[in-house]
C-alpha positions in Angstrom: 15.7 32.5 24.3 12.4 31.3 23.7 10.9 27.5 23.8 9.7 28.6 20.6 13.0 29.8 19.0 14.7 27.1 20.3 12.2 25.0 18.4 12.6 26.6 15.1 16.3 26.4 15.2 16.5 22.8 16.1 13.9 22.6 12.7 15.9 24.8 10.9 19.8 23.0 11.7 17.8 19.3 10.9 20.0 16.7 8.8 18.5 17.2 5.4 20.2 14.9 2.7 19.7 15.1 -1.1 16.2 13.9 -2.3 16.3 10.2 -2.5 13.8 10.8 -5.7 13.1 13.9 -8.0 9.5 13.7 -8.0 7.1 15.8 -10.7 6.4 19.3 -10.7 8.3 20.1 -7.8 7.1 18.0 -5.4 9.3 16.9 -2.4 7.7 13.7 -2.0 5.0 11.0 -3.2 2.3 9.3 -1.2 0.5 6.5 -2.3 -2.5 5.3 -0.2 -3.1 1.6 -0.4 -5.7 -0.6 0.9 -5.7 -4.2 0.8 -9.1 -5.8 1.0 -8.7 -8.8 2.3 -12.2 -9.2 3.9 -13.3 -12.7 4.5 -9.9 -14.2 3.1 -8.4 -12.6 6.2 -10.2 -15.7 8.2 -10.6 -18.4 5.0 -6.8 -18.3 3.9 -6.0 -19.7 7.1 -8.8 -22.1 7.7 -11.8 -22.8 5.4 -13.7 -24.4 8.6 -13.7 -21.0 9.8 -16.7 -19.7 7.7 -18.8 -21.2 10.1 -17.5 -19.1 12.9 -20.0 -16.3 12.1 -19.0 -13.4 14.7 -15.5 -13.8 13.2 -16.4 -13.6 9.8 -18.6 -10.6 10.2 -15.9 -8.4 11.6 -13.9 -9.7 8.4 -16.9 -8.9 6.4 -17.6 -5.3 8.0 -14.4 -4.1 5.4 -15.8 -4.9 2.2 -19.5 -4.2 3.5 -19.0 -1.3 6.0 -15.5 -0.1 5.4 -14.7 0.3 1.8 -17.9 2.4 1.4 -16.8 4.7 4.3 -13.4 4.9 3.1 -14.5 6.0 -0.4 -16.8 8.4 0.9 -13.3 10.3 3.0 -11.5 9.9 -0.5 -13.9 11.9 -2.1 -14.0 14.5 0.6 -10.3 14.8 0.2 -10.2 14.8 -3.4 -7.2 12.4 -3.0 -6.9 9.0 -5.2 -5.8 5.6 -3.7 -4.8 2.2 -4.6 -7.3 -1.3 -3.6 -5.8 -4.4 -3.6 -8.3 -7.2 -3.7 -8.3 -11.1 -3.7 -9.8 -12.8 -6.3 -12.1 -14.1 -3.9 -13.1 -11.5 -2.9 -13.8 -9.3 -6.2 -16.0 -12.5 -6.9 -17.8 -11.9 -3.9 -18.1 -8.4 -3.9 -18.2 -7.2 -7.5 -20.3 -4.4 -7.3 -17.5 -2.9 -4.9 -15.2 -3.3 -7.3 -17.2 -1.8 -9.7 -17.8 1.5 -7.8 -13.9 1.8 -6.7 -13.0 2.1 -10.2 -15.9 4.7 -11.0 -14.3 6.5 -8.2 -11.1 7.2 -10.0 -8.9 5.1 -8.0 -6.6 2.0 -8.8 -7.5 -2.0 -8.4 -4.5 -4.3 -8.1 -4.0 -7.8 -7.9 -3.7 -9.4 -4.1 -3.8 -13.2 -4.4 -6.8 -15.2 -5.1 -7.9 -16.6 -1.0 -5.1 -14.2 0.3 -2.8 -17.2 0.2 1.1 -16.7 1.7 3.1 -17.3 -1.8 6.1 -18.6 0.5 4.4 -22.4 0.4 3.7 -22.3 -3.1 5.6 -23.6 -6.0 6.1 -22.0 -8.9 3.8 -23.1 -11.5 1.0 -22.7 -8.7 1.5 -19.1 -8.0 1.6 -18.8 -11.4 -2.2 -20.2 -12.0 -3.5 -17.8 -9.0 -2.2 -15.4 -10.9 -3.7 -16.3 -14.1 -7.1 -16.9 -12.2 -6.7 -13.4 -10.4 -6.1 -10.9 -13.4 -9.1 -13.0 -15.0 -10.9 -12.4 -12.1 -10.2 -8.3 -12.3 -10.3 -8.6 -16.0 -13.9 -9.5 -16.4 -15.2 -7.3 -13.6 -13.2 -4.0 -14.2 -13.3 -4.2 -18.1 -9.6 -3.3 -17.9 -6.5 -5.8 -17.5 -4.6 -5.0 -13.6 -1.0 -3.7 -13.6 -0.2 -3.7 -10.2 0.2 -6.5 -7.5 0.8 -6.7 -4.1 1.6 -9.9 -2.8 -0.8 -11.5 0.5 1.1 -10.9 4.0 4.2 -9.1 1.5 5.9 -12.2 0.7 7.4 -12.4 -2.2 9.5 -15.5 -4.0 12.7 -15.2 -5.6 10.7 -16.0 -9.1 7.3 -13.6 -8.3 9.0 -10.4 -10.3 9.7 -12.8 -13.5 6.3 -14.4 -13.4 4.8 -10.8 -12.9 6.5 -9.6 -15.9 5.7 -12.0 -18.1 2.3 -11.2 -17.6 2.6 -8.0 -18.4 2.4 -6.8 -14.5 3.3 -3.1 -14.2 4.5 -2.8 -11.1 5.0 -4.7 -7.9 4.1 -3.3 -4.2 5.7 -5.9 -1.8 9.4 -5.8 -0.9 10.6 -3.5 1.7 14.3 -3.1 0.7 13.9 1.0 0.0 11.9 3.7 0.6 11.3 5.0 -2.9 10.6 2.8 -6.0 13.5 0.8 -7.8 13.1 -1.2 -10.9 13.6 -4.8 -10.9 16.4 -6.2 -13.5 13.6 -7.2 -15.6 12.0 -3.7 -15.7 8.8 -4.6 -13.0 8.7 -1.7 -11.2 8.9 -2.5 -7.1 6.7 -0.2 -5.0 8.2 -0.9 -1.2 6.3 -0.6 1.8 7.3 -1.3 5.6 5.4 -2.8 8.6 5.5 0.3 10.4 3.1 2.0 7.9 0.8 -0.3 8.5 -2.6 -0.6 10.4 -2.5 -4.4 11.0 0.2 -3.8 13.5 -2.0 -1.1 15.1 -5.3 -2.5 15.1 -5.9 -5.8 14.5 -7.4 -8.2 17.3 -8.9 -11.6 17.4 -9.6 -13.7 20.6 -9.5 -16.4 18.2 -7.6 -18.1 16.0 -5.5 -14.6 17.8 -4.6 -12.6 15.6 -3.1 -8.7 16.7 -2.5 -7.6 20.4 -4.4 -4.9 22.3 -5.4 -2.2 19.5 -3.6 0.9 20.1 -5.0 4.6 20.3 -5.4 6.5 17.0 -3.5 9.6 18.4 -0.7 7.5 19.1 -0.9 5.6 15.5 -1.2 9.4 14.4 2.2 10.3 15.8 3.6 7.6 14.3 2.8 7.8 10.7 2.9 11.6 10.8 6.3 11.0 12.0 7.8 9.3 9.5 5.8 10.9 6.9 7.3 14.1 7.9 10.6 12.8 7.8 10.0 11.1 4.3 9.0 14.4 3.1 12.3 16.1 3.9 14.4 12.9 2.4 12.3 13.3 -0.5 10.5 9.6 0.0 7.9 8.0 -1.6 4.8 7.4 1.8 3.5 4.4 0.9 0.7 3.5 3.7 -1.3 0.1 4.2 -4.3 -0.1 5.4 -7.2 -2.8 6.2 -10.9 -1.6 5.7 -12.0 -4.2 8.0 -9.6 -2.2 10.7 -9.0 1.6 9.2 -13.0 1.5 8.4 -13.9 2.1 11.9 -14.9 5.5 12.7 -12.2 6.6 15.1 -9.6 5.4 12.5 -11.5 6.7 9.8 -11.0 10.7 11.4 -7.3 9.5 12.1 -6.7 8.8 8.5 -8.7 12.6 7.8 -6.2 14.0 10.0 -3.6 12.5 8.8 -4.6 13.2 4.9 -5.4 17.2 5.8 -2.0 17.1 7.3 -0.2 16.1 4.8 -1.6 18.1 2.2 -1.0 21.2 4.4 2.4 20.3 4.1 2.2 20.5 0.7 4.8 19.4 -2.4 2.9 16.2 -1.9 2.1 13.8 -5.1 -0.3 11.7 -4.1 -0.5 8.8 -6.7 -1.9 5.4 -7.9 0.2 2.9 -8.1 -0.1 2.9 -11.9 1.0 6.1 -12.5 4.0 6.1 -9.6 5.3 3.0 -12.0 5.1 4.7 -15.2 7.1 7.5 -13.8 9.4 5.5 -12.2 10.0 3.4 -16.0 10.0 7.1 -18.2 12.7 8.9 -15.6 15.0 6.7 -14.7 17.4 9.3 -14.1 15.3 10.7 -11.0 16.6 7.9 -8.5 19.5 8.3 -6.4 21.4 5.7 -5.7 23.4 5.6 -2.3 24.1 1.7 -1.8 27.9 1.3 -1.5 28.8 -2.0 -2.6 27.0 -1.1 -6.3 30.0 -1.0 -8.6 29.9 3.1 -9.8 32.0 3.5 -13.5 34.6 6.6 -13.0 34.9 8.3 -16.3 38.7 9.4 -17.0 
């Protein structure tokens, strides 16, 4: 027998369980592209002293300046929409790139105000950076932000309440699944992972250090393509994360080409905005399938 045939039968005989979501018009799975701006919050959050480190703000200033333009320009080669988070900050700072993401078609979602971790916050102050933050959006966009993603994914056990009370859509920042679940409250959680991520990958600073030794795109390629392919047969929903300050460099832009082109030759693929994964999510209820266990199930008699 054939390599080849051997192949295709190990393909053909691969554990494929039911759909974990049954996505629109047919499609086997969802992707949503997401990329967190974080520019020069990625160096102020930590430090404000560090704005006078110029060689290490520039490379955080190279994504909003050098990156998201690149970045747009590959999304409108593809014809494929994505999701920007952005900081408060940094909308302020950068409002004509705001401006032109959402006259590109694609989504703008709340990310903190200076990127701050919400884990050493109380309360009542993540509740005014949220305030400050859709105000922020608000009066730049023209249009109120429904979707949040929360700085470094942390999230506190009151984020999903205060999110809902004001009027939040959806939330992108646990990692407890890997297709969207409503909270009790009705927010609609978006989860992601660390592995489909590009800080992980990419990032390096001598210092403060941040990263370890970037890694090559083909082998980042593998990755993602990997569990992108098996999402696909589980019926998943892809969410991927990625920095313009890191995915904006050339090499990584052509590895996020490849990856795009690959996935659409797969095909079945929805790729979404966050917005509009979330109002699915809320109007079919009924197309989640739930596998956890220890959830009481009622047995009609």
């Amino acid at each position: 027998m054939k390599l080849s045939e051997v192949v295709s039968q190990v393909v053909a005989s691969r554990f494929r369980p039911e759909p974990r979501f049954i996505w629109p018009e047919g499609q086997r799975c969802a992707a949503m592209l997401c990329f967190d701006v974080d520019g020069e919050t990625t160096a102020l959050s930590e430090d404000p002293q560090l704005a006078r480190r110029r060689t290490l703000m520039s490379q955080c200033e190279y994504g909003p300046r050098i990156g998201v333009p690149r970045l747009l320009g590959l999304l409108d080669h593809l014809e494929v929409p994505a999701t920007f988070f952005i900081p408060g900050y940094i909308a302020e700072h950068h409002p004509r790139m705001v401006e032109v993401i959402v006259a590109r078609g694609h989504e703008v979602g709340l990310h903190g105000y200076l990127h701050e971790k919400l884990a050493y916050l109380t309360e009542a102050e993540e509740e005014a950076i949220l305030v400050r933050c859709i105000g922020v959006l608000e009066k730049i966009t023209g249009r109120r932000p429904v979707g949040f993603r929360a700085p470094w994914f942390e999230t506190n056990p009151w984020t999903a309440g205060l999110l809902a009370r004001h009027g939040l859509s959806y939330c992108a920042s646990e990692m407890g699944d890997d297709v969207p679940y409503t909270h009790p409250n009705g927010l609609v959680e978006i989860p992601g992972q660390w592995l489909l991520e590009d800080w992980e990958q990419f990032a390096f600073n001598a210092d403060p250090a941040w990263g370890s030794i970037p890694e090559n795109c083909a082998k980042v390629f593998d990755l993602w393509w990997r569990e992108f392919e098996a999402m696909h047969d589980y019926g998943c929903c892809f969410v991927l994360t990625l920095h313009p300050w890191l995915s904006g460099r050339p090499s990584r832009v052509r590895l996020l080409e490849d990856l795009i082109r690959a996935m659409q030759a797969k095909a079945a693929v929805w790729f979404a905005r966050g917005h509009e994964l979330a109002s699915y999510v809320r109007a079919h209820p009924e197309a989640r399938r739930e596998i956890d266990f220890d959830r009481p199930v009622s047995i009609s008699r």
